[in-house]
PyMOL commands that place a pseudoatom at each C-alpha (Angstrom):
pseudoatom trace, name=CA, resn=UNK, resi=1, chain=A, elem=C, hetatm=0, pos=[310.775, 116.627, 123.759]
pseudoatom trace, name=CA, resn=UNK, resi=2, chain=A, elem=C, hetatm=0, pos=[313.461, 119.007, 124.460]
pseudoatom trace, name=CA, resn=UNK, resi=3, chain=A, elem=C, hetatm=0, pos=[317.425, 119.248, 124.759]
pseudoatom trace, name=CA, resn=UNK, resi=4, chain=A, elem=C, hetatm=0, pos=[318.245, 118.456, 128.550]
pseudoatom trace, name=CA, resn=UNK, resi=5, chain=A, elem=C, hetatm=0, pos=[318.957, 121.277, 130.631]
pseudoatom trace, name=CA, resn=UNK, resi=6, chain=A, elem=C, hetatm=0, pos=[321.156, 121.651, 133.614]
pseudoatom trace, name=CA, resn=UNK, resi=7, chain=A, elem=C, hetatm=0, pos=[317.962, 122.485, 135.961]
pseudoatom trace, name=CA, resn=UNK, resi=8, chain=A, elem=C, hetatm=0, pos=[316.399, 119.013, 135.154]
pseudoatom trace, name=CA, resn=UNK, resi=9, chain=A, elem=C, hetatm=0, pos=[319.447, 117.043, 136.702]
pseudoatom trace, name=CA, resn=UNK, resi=10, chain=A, elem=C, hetatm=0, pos=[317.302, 116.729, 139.857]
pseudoatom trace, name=CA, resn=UNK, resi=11, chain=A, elem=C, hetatm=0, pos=[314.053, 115.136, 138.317]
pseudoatom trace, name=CA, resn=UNK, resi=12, chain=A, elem=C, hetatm=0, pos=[316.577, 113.095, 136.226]
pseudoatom trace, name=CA, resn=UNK, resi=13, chain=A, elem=C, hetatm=0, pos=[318.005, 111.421, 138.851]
pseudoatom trace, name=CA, resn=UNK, resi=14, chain=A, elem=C, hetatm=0, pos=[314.264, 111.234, 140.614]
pseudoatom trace, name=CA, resn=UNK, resi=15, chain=A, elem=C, hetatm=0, pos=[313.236, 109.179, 137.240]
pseudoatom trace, name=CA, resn=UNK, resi=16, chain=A, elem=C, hetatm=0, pos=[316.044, 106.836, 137.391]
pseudoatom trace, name=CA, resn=UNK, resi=17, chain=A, elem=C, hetatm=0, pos=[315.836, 106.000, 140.712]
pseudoatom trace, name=CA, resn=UNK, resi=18, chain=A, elem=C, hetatm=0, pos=[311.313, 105.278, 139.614]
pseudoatom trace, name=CA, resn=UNK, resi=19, chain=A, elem=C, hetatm=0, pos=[312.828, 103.603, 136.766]
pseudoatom trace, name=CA, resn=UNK, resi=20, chain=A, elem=C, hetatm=0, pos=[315.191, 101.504, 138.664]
pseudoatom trace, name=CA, resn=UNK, resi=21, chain=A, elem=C, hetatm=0, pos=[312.746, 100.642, 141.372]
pseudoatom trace, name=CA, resn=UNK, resi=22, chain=A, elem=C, hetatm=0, pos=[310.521, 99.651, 139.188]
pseudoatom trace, name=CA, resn=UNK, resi=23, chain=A, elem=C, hetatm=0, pos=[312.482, 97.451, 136.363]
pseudoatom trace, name=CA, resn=UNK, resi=24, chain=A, elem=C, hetatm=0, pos=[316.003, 97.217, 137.554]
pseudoatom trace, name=CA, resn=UNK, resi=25, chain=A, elem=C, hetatm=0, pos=[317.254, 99.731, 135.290]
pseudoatom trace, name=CA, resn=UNK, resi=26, chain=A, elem=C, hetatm=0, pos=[320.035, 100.247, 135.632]
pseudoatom trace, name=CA, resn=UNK, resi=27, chain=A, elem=C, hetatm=0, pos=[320.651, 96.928, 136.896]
pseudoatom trace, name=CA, resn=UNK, resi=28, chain=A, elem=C, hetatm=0, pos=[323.133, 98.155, 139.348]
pseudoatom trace, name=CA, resn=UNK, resi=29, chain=A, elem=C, hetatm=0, pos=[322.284, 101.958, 140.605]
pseudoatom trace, name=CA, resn=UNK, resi=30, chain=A, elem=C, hetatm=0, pos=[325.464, 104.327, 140.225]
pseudoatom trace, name=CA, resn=UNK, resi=31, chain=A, elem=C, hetatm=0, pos=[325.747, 106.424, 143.710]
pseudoatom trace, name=CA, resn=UNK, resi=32, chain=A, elem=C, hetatm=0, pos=[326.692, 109.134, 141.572]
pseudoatom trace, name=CA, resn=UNK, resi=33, chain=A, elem=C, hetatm=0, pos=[323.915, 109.559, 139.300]
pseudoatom trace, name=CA, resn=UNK, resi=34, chain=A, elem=C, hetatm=0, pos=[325.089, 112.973, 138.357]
pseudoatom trace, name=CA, resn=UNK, resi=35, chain=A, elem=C, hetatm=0, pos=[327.682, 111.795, 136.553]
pseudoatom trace, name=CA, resn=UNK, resi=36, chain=A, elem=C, hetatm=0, pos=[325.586, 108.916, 135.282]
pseudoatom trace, name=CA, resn=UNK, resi=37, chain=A, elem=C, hetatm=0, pos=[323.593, 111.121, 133.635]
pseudoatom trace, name=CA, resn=UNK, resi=38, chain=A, elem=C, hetatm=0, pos=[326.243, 113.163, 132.457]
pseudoatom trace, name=CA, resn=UNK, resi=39, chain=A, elem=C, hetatm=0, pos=[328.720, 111.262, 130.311]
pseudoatom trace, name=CA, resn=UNK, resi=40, chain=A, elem=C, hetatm=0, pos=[332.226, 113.245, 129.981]
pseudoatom trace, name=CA, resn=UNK, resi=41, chain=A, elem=C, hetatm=0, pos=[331.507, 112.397, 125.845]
pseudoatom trace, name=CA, resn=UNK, resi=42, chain=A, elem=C, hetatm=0, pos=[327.985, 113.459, 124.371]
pseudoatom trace, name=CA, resn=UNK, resi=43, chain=A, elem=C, hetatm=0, pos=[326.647, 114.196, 120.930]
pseudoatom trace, name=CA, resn=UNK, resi=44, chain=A, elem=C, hetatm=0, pos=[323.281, 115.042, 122.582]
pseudoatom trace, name=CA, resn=UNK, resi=45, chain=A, elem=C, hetatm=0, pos=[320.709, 114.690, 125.668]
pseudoatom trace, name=CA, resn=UNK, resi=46, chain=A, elem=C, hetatm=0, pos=[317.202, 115.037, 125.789]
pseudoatom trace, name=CA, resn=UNK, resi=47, chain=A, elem=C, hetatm=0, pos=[314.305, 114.672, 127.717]
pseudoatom trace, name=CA, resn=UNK, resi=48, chain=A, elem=C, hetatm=0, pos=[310.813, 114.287, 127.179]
pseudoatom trace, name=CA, resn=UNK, resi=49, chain=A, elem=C, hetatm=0, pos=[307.736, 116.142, 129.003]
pseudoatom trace, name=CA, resn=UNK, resi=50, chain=A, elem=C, hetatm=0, pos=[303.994, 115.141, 129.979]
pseudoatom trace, name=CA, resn=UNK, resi=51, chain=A, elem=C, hetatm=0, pos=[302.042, 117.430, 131.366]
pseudoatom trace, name=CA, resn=UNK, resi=52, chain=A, elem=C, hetatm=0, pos=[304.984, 119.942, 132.559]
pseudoatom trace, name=CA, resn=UNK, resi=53, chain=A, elem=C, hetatm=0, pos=[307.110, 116.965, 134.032]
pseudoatom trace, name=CA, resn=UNK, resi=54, chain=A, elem=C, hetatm=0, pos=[310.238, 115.319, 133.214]
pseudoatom trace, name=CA, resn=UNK, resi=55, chain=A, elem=C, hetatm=0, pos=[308.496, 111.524, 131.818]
pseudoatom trace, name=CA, resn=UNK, resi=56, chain=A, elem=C, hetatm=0, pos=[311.639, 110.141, 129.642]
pseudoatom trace, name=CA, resn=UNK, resi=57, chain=A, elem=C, hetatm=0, pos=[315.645, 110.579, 128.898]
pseudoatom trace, name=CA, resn=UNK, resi=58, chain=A, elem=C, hetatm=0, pos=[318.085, 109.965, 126.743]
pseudoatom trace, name=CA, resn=UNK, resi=59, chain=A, elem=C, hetatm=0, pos=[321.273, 110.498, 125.717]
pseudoatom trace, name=CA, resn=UNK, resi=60, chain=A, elem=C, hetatm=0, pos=[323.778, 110.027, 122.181]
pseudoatom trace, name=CA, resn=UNK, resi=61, chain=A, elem=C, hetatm=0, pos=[327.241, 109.376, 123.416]
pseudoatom trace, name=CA, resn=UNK, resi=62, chain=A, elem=C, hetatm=0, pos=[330.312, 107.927, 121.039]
pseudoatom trace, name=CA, resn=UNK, resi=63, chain=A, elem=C, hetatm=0, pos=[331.343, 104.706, 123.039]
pseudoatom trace, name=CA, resn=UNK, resi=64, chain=A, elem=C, hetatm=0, pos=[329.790, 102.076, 125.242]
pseudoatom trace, name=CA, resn=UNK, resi=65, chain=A, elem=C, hetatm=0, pos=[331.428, 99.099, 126.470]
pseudoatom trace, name=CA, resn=UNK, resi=66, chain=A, elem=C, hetatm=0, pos=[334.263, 97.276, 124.330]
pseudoatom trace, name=CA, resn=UNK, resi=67, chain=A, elem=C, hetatm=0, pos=[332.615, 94.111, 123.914]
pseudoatom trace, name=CA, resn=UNK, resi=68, chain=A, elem=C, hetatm=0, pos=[329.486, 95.857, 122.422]
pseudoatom trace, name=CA, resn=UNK, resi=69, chain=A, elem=C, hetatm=0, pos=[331.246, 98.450, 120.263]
pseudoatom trace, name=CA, resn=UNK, resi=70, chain=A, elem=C, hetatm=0, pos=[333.316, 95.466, 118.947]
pseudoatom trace, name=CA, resn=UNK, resi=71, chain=A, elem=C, hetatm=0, pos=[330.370, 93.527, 118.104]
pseudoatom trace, name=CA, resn=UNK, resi=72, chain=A, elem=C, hetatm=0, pos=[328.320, 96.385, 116.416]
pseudoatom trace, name=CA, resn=UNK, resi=73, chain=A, elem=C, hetatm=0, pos=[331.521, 97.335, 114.458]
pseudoatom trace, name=CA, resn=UNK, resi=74, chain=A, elem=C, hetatm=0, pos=[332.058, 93.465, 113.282]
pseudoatom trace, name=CA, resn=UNK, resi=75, chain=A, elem=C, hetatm=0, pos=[328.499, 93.233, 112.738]
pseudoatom trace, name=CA, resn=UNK, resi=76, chain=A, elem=C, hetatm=0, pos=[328.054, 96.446, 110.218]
pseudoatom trace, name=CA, resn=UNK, resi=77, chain=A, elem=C, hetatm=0, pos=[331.337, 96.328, 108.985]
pseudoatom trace, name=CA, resn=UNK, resi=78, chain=A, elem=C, hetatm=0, pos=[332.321, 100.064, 110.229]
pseudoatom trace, name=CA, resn=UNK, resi=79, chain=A, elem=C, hetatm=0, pos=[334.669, 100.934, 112.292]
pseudoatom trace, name=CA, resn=UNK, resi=80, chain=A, elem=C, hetatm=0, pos=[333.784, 102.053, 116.158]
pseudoatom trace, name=CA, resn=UNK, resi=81, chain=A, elem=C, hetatm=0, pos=[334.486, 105.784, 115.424]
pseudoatom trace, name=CA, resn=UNK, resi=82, chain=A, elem=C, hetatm=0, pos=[331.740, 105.177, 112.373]
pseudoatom trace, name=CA, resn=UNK, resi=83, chain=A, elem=C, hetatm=0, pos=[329.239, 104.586, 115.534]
pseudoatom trace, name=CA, resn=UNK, resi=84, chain=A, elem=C, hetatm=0, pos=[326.791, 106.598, 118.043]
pseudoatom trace, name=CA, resn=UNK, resi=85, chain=A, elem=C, hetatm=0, pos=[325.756, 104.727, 121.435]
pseudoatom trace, name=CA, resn=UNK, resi=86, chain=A, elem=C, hetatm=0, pos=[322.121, 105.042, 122.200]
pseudoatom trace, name=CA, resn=UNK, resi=87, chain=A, elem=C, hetatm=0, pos=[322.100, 105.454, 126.535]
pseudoatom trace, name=CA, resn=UNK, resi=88, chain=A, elem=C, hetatm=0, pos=[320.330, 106.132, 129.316]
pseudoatom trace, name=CA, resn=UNK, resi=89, chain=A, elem=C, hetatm=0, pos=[316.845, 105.798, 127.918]
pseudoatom trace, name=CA, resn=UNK, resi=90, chain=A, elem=C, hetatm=0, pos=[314.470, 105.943, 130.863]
pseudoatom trace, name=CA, resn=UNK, resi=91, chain=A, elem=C, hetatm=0, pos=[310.337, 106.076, 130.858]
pseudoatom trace, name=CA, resn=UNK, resi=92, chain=A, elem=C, hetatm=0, pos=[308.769, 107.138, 133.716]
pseudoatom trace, name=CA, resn=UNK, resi=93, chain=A, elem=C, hetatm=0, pos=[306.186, 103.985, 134.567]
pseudoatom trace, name=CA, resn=UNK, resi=94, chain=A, elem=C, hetatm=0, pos=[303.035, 106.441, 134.885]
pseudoatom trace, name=CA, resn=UNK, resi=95, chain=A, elem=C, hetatm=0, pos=[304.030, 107.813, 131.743]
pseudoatom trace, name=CA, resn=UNK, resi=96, chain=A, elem=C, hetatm=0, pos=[304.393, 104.627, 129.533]
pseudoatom trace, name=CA, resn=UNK, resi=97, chain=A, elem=C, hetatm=0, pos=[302.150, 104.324, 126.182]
pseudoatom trace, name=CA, resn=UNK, resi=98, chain=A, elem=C, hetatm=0, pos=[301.816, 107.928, 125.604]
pseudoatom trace, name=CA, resn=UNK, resi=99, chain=A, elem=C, hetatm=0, pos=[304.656, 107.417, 122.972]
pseudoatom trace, name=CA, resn=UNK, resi=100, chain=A, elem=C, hetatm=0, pos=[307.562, 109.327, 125.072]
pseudoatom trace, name=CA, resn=UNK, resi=101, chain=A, elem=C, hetatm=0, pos=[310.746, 106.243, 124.758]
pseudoatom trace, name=CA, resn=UNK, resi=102, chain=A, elem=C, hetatm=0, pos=[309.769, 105.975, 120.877]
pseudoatom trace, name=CA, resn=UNK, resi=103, chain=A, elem=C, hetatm=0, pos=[310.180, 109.961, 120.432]
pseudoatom trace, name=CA, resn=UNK, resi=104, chain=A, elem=C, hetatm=0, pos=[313.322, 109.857, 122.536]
pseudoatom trace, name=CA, resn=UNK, resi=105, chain=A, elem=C, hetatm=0, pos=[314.766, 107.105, 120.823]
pseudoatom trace, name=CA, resn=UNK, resi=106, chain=A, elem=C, hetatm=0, pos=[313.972, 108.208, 117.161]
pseudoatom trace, name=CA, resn=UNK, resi=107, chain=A, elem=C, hetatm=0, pos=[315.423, 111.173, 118.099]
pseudoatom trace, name=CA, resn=UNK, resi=108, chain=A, elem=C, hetatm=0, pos=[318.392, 110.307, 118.819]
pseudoatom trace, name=CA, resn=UNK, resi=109, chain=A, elem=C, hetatm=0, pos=[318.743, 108.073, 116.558]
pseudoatom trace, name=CA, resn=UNK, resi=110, chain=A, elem=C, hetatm=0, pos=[318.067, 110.729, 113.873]
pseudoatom trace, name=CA, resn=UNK, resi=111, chain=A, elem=C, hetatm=0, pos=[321.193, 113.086, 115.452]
pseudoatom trace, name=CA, resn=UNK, resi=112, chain=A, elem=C, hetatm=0, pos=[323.258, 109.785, 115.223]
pseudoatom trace, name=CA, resn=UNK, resi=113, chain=A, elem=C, hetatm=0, pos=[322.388, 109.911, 111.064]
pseudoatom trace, name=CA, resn=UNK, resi=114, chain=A, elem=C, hetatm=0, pos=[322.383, 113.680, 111.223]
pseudoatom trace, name=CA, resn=UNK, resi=115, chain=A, elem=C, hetatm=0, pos=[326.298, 113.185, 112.233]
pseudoatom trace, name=CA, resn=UNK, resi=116, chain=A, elem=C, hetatm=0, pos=[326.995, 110.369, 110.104]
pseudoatom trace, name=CA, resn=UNK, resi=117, chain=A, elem=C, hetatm=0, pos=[327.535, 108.006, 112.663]
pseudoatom trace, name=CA, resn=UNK, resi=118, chain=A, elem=C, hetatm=0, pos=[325.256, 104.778, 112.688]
pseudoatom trace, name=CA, resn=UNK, resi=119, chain=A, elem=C, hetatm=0, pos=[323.029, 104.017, 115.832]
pseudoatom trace, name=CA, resn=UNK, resi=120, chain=A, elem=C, hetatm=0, pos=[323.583, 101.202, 118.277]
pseudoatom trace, name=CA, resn=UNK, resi=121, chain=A, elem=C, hetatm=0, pos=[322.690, 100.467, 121.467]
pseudoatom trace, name=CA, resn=UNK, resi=122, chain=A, elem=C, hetatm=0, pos=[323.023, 97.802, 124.099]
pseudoatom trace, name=CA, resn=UNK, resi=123, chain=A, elem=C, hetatm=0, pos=[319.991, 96.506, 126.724]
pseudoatom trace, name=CA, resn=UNK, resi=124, chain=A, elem=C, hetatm=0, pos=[320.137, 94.181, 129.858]
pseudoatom trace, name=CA, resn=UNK, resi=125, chain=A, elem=C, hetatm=0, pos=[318.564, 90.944, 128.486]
pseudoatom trace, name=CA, resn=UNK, resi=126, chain=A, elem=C, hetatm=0, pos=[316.271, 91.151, 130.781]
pseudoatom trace, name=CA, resn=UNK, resi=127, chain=A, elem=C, hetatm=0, pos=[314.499, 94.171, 130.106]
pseudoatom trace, name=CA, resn=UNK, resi=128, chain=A, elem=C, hetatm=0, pos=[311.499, 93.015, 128.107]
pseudoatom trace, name=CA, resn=UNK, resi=129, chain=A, elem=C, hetatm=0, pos=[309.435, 95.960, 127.462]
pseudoatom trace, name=CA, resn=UNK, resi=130, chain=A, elem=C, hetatm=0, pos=[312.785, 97.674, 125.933]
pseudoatom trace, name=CA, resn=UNK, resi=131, chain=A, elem=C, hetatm=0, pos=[313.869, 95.063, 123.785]
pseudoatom trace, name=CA, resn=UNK, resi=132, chain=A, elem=C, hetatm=0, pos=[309.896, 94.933, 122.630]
pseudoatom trace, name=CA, resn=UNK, resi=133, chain=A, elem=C, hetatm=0, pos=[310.505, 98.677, 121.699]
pseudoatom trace, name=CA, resn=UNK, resi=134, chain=A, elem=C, hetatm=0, pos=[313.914, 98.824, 119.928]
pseudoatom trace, name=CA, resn=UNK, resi=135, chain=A, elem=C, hetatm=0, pos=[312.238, 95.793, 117.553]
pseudoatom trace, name=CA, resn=UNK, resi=136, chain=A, elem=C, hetatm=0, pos=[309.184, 97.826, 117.151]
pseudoatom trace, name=CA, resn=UNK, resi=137, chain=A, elem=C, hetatm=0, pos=[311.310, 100.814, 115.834]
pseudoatom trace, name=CA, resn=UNK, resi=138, chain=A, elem=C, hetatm=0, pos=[312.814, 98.224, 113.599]
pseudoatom trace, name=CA, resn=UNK, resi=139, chain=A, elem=C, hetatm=0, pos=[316.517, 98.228, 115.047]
pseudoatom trace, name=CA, resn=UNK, resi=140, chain=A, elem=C, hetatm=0, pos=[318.022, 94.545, 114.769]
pseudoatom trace, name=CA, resn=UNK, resi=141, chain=A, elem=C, hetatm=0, pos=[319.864, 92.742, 117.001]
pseudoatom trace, name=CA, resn=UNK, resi=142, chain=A, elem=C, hetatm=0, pos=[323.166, 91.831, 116.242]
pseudoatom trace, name=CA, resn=UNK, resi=143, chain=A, elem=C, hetatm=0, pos=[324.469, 89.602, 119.140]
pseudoatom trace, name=CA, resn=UNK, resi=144, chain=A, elem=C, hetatm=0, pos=[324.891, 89.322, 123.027]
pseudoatom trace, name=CA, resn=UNK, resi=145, chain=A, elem=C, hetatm=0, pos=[327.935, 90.121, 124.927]
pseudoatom trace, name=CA, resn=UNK, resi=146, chain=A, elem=C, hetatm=0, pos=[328.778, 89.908, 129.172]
pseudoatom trace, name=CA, resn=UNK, resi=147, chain=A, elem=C, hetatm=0, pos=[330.146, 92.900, 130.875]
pseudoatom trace, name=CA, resn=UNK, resi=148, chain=A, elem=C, hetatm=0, pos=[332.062, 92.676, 133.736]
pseudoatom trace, name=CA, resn=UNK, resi=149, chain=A, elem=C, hetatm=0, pos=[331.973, 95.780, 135.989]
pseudoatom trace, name=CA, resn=UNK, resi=150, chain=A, elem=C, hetatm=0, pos=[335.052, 96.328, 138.439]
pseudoatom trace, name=CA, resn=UNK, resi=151, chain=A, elem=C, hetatm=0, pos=[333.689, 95.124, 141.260]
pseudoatom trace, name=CA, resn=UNK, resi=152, chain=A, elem=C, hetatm=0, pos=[333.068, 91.529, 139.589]
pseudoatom trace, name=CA, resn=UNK, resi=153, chain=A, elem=C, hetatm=0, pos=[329.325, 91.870, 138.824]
pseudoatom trace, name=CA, resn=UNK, resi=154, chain=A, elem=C, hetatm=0, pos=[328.519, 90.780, 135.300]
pseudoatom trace, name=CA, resn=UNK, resi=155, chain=A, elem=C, hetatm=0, pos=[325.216, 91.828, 133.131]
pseudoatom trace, name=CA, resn=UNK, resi=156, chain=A, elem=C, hetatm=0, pos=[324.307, 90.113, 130.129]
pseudoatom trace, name=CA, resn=UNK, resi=157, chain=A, elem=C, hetatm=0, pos=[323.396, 92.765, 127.188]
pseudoatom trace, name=CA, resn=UNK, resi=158, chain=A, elem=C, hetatm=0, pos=[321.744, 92.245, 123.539]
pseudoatom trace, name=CA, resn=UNK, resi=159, chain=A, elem=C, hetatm=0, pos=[323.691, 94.759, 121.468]
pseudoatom trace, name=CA, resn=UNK, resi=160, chain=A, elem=C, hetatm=0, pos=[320.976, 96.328, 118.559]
pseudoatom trace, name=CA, resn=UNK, resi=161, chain=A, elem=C, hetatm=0, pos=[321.833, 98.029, 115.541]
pseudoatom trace, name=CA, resn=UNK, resi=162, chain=A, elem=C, hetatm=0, pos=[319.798, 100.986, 113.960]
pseudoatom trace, name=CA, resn=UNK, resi=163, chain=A, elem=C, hetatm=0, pos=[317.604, 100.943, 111.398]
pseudoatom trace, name=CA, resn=UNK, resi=164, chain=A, elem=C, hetatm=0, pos=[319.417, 101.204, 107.850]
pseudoatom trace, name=CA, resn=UNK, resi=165, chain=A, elem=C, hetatm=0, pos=[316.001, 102.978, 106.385]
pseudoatom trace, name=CA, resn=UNK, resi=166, chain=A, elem=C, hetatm=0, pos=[316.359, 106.254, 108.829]
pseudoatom trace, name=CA, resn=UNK, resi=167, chain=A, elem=C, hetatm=0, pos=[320.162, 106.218, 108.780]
pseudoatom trace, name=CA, resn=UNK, resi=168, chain=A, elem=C, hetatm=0, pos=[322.138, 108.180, 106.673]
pseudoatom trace, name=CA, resn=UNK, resi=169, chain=A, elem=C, hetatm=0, pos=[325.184, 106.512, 107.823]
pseudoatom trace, name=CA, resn=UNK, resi=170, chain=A, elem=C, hetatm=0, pos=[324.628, 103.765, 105.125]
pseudoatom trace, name=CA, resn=UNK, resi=171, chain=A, elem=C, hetatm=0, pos=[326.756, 106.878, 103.180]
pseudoatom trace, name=CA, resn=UNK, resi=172, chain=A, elem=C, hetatm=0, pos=[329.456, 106.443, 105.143]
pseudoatom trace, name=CA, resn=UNK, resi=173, chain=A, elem=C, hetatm=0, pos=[332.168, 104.391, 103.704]
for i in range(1, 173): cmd.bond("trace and resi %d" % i, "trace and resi %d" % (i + 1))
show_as sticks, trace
zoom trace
């Protein structure tokens, strides 16, 4: 695992287009997936490598949606600016079970402490396989919210919070 660089753009986007065929995720593809991939707001971006090829993302970024941010806030009692959004975690299929979305997602979870902000993410409730990781790592789901995108599509998302036993944000007041 490694900081993202801007030479791996390209086999980014490759893996989330894999990943999307594949699962769904994202449920709706971005055209741009530059910017996708690229939030304007970061605290970090990684990826991880098997055998000399891009096999898993991730990113750290301050804000996700409103109705998830609300909820994680409410939920741990913090305010949203006390909070780091775990995004754009993708696993390349062929590379699943070597360990490669648990290293990403520790990791960034571990920058989110480092910071003193407290991790939280959000996950289409249909994405099984995720959810089964995020409760394996021990983060705990703290409700379900419905997005509505501009264009009138709507996803239904679990929001998760981090686990207090790696965070250091318990600290934070």
């Amino acid at each position: 695992m490694r900081p993202r660089r801007d030479d791996d753009l390209t086999a980014c986007a490759d893996l989330v287009r894999e990943v999307h065929a594949a699962d769904r995720y994202p449920r709706y593809l971005p055209a741009d997936l530059t910017s996708f991939l690229s939030p304007a707001s970061l605290h970090g971006i990684w990826v991880a490598e098997l055998d000399g090829q891009i096999a898993g993302h991730i990113a750290l970024v301050p804000r996700s949606v409103p109705a998830a941010m609300e909820l994680a806030a409410g939920a741990l009692g913090r305010r949203e600016d006390q909070l780091a959004v775990v995004a754009r975690l993708f696993v390349a299929p062929l590379a699943r079970g070597h360990g490669a979305g648990r290293l990403l997602l520790d990791a960034a979870a571990a920058e989110a402490a480092a910071r003193g902000l407290w991790p939280i993410l959000d996950v289409d409730t249909e994405l099984a396989a995720a959810i089964a990781l995020y409760e394996s790592r021990g983060w705990t789901r703290a409700g379900t919210v419905t997005v509505t995108f501009r264009d009138g599509n709507t996803l239904t998302e679990h929001v998760y919070l981090g686990p207090r036993n790696t965070s250091r944000a318990t600290d934070v007041p």
